[in-house]
C-alpha positions as CSV (number, residue, x, y, z in Angstrom):
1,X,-13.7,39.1,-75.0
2,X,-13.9,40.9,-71.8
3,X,-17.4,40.4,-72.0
4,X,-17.2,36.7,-72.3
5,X,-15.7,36.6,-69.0
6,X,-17.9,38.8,-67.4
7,X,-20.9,36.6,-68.7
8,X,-18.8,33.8,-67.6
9,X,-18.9,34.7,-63.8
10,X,-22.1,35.9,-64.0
11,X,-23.3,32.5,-65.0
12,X,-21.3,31.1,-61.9
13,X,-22.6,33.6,-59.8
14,X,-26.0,32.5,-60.1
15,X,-24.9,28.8,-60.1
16,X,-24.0,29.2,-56.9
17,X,-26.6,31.2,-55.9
18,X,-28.8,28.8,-57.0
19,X,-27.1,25.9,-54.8
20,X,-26.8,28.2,-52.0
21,X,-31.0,29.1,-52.7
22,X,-31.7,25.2,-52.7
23,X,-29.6,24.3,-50.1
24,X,-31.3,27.3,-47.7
25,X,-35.2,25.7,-49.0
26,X,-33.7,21.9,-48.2
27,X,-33.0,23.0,-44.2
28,X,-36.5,25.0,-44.7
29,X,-38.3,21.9,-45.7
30,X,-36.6,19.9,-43.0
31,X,-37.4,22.4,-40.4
32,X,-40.9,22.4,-41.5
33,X,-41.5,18.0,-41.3
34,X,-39.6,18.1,-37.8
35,X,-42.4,20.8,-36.9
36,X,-45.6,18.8,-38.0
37,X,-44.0,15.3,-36.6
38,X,-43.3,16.8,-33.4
39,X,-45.8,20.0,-32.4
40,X,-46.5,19.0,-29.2
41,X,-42.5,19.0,-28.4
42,X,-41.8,22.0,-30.7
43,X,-39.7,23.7,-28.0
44,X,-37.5,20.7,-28.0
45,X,-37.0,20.6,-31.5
46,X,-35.7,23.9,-31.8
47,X,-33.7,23.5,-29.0
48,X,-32.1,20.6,-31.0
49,X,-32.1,22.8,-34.6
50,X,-30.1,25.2,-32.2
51,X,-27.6,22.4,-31.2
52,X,-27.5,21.3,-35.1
53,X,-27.0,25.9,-35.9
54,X,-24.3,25.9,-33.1
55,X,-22.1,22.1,-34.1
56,X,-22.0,24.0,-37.9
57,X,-21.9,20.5,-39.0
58,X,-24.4,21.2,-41.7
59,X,-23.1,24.3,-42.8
60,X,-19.8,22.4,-43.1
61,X,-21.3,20.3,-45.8
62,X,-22.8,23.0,-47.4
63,X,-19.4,24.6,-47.7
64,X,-17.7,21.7,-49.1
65,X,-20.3,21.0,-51.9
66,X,-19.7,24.8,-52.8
67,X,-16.0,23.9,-53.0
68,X,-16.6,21.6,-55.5
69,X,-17.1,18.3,-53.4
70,X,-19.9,15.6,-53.9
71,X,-22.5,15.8,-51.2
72,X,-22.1,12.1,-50.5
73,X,-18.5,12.8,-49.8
74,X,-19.0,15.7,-47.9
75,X,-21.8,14.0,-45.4
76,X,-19.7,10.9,-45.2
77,X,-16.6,12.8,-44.0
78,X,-18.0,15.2,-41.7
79,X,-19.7,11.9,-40.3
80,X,-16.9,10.3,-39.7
81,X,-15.0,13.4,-38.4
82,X,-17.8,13.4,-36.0
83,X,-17.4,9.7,-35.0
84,X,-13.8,10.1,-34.2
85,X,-14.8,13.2,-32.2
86,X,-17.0,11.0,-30.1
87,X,-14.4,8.0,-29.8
88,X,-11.8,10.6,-28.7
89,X,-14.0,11.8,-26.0
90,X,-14.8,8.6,-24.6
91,X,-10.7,7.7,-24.7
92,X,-10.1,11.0,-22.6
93,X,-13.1,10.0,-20.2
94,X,-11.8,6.6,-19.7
95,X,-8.3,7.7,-18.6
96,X,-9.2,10.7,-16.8
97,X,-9.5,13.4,-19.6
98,X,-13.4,14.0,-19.1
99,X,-16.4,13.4,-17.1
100,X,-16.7,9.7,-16.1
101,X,-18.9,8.0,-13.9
102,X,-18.2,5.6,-11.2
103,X,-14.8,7.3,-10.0
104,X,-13.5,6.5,-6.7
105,X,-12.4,9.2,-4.0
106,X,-8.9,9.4,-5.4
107,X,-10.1,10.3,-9.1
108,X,-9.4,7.3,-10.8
109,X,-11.8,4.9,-12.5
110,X,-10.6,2.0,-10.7
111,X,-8.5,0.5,-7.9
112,X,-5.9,-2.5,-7.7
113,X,-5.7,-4.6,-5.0
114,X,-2.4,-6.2,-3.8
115,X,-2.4,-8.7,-1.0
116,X,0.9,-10.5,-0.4
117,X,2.0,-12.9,2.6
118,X,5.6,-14.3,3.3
119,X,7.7,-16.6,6.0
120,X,10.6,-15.0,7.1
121,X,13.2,-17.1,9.1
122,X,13.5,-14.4,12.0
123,X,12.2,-13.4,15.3
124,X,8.7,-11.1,15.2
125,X,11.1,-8.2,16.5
126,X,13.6,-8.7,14.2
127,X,11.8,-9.0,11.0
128,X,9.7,-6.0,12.4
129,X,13.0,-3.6,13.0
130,X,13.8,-4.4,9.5
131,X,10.7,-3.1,8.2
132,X,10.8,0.3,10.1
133,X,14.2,1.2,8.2
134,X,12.9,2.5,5.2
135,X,16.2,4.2,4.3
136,X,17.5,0.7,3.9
137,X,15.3,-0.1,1.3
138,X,16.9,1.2,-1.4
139,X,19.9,-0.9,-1.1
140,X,18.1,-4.7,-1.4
141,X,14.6,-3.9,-3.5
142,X,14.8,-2.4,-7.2
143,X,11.7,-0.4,-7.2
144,X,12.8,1.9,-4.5
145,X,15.7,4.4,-5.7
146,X,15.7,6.5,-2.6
147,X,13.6,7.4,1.2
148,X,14.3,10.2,3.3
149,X,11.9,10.8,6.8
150,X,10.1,13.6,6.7
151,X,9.7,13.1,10.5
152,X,8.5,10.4,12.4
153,X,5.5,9.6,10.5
154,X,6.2,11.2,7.1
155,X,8.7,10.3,4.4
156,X,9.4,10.9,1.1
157,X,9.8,8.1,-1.7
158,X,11.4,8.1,-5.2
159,X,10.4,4.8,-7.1
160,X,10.2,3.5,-10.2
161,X,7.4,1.8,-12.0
162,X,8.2,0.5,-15.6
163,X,10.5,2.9,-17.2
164,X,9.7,5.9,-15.7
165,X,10.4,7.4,-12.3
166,X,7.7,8.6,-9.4
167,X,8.0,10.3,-6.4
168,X,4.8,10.2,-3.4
169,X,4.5,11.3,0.2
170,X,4.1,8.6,2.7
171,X,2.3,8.9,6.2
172,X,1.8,6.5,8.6
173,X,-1.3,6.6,10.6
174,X,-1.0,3.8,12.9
175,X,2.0,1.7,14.4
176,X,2.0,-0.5,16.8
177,X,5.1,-2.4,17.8
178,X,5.9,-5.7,16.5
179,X,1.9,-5.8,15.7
180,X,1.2,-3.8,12.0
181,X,2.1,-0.2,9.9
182,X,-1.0,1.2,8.4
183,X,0.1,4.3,5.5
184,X,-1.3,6.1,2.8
185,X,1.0,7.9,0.3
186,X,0.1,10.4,-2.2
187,X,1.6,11.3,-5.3
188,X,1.1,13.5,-8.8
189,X,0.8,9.4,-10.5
190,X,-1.3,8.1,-8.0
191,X,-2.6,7.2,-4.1
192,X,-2.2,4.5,-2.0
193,X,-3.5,2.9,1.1
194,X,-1.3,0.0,2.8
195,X,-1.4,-2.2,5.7
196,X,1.7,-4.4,7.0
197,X,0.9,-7.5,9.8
198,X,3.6,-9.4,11.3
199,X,2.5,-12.7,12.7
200,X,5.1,-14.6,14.9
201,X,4.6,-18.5,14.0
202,X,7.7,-19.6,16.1
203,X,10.7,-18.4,18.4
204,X,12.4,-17.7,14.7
205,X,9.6,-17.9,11.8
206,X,7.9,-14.4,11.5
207,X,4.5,-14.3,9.2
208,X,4.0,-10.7,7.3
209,X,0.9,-10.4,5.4
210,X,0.5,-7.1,3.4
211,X,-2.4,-5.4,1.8
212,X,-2.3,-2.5,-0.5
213,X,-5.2,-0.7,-2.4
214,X,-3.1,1.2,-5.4
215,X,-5.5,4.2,-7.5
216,X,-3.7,4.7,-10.5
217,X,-3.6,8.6,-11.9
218,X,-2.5,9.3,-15.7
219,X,-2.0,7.2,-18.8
220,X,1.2,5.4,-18.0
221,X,-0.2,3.8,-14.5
222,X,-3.6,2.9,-16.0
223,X,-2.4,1.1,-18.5
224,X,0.1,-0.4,-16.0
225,X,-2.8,-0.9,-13.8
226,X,-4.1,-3.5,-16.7
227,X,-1.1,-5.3,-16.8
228,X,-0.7,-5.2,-13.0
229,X,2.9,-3.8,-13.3
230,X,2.5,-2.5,-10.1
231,X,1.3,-5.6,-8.6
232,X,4.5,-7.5,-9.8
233,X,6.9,-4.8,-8.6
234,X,5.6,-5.1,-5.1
235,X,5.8,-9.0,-4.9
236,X,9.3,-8.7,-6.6
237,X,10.2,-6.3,-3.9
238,X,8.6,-8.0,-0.9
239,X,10.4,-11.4,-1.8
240,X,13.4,-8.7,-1.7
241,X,12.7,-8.4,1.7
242,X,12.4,-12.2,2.9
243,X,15.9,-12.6,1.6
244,X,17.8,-9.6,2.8
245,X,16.2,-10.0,6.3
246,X,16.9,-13.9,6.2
247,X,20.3,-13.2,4.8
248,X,21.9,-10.6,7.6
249,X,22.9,-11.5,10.3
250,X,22.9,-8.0,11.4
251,X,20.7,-6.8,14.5
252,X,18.7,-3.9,13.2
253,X,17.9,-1.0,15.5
254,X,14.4,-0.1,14.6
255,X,12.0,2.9,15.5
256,X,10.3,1.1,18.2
257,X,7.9,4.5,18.8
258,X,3.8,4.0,18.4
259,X,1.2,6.5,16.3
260,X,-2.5,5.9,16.5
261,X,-5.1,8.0,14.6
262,X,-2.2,9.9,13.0
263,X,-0.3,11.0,15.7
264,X,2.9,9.7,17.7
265,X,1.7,8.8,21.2
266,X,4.7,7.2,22.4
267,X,8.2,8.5,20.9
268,X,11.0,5.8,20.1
269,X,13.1,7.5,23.0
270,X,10.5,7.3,25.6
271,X,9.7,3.6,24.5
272,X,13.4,2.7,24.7
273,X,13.2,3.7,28.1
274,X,10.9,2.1,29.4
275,X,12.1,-1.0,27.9
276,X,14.6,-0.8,29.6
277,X,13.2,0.1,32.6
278,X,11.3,-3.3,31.9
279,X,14.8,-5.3,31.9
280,X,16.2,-3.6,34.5
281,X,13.4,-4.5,37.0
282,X,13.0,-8.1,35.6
283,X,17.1,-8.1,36.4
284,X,16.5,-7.2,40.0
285,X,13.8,-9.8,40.4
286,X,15.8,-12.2,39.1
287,X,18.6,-11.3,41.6
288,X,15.7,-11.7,44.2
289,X,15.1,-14.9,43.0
290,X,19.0,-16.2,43.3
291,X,19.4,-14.8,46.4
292,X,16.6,-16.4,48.0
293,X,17.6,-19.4,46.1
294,X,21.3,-19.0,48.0
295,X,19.5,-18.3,51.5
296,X,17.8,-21.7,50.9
297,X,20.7,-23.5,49.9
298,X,22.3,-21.9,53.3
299,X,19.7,-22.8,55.4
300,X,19.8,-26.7,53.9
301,X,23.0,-26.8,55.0
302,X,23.0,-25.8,58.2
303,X,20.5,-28.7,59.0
304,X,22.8,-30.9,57.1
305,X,25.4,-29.9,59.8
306,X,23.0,-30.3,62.9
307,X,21.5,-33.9,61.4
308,X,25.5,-34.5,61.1
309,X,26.3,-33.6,64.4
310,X,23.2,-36.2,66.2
311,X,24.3,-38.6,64.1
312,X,28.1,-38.1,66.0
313,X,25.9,-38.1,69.3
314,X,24.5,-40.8,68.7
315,X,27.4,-43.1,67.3
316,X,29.3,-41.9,70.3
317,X,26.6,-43.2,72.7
318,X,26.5,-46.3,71.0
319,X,30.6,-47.4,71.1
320,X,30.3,-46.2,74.4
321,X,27.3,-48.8,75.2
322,X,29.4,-51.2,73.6
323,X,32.6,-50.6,75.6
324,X,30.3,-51.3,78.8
325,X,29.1,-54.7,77.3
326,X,32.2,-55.6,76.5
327,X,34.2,-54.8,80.1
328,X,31.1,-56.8,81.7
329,X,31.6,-59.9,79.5
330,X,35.3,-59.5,80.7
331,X,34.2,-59.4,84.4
332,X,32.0,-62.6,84.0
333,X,34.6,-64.3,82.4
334,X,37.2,-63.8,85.5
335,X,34.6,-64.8,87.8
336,X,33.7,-67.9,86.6
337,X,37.6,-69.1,85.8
């Protein structure tokens, strides 16, 4: 009996020799056509039989057949492992898992664009002072859960897009009062670039037109980016804006400071003071103005007084005239009776 079973595994032994012998003449033979077809690029094709050594997808068939699996089933399902492989790859590339062509500075693939412009029923300086209170903005707009200033041209953000929360960095790098804000903000999600105008279009009707490039980082705001989630949360926000500056009747007390080229050239102090340096000089010229106004009026009547006082003159020289006639009429009148 026992040497049943030893003749047994013998005769397995060399059945798998045998498909181990045939399957090491197959990649033999197949070396050997890739040689004749291509001698002149020989190099190259071993450099590609290298590739083929090092993937093991071959070998990987090989050992599945020995397992007891059909070849057909064993090529068609390392194939399509290898399909899936290459579709994964080309997923991860797409959203920023490998190495894709045509990224932009920030990383990403590809930027969004935002350009939105409102009326609001304000003065320029008013709806501008609004703006510049970022700290506010968490108490009218719904994407905007909380800012805190950094310093005068930095400030921290907590927002959030869709369900999930995100936090960036803010910088201005040019301000200009009652003029336009130009930022960029960075974040672990994504970057941004932003410019704010403010156009006055009457005494109280204030134009703001603002433009935003958005460069999405990570699954969740790429996939946003296609649905232009983001997009909507800023236009629901802005129109946020128009009515809680329409709405309050509040004067806001703005940062009325300038930056240009990333740096503060004129702090909010030293422009409030020369503002109202401004109205305080444009007070005293208007106190100019009345008094000469008063010195004219003065002087008017004066001559009032001295035409007044001919005109007595002259009346008085007149009855007098007249008394004269009269007493001469008189005279005549006796004489002749």
């Amino acid at each position: 009996m026992a040497g049943k079973e030893t003749k047994e595994r013998e005769t397995q032994g060399s059945g798998t020799g045998g498909l181990g012998e045939a399957l090491s003449g197959f990649v033999e033979s197949q070396v050997g056509r890739l040689a004749e077809k291509a001698s002149d690029k020989l190099t190259d094709v071993t450099g590609k039989l290298t590739d083929a050594a090092d993937s093991g997808s071959l070998l990987k068939v090989g050992s599945s057949v020995l397992g007891g699996e059909s070849p057909v089933k064993a090529f068609l399902s390392e194939k399509a492992k290898g399909v899936k492989d290459s579709v994964v790859g080309k997923v991860k590339e797409a959203f920023g898992g490998g190495k894709g062509k045509g990224k932009g500075k920030s990383g990403s693939s590809k930027s969004m664009n935002i350009i939105e412009v409102l009326d609001v029923g304000v003065p320029l300086r008013t709806a501008y002072d609004y703006w510049t209170q970022y700290e506010d903005f968490s108490s009218f707009t719904k994407g905007v859960r909380s800012v805190s200033m950094t310093d005068e041209m930095s400030s921290n953000w907590k927002v959030k897009v869709g369900p999930s929360p995100r936090s960036f960095k803010a910088t201005v790098l040019e301000q200009i009062p009652d003029d336009r804000i130009v930022w960029t903000s960075e974040g672990a999600k994504g970057t941004t670039k932003g410019a704010v105008s403010f156009h006055e279009l009457a005494p109280t009707l204030t134009r703001i037109v603002l433009v935003m490039e958005y460069y999405p980082s990570g699954l969740f705001e790429k996939t946003g980016n296609i649905w232009r989630a983001q997009g909507r949360r800023v236009r629901l926000d802005f129109k946020h804006f128009q009515r809680y500056v329409t709405l309050t009747g509040d004067e806001p007390e703005g940062w009325r400071g300038e930056i240009r080229d990333g740096e503060v050239v004129v702090s909010h102090e030293e422009a409030m003071e020369e503002e109202e340096a401004a109205q305080a000089e444009d007070s005293e010229n208007d106190d100019e103005y009345e008094d000469t106004d008063d010195g004219d009026a003065e002087d008017e009547e004066e001559d009032e007084g001295e035409d007044e006082e001919e005109d007595d003159g002259e009346d008085d020289g007149e009855d007098l005239e007249e008394d004269e006639w009269e007493d001469e009429a008189a005279d005549e009148d006796r004489e002749e009776e």
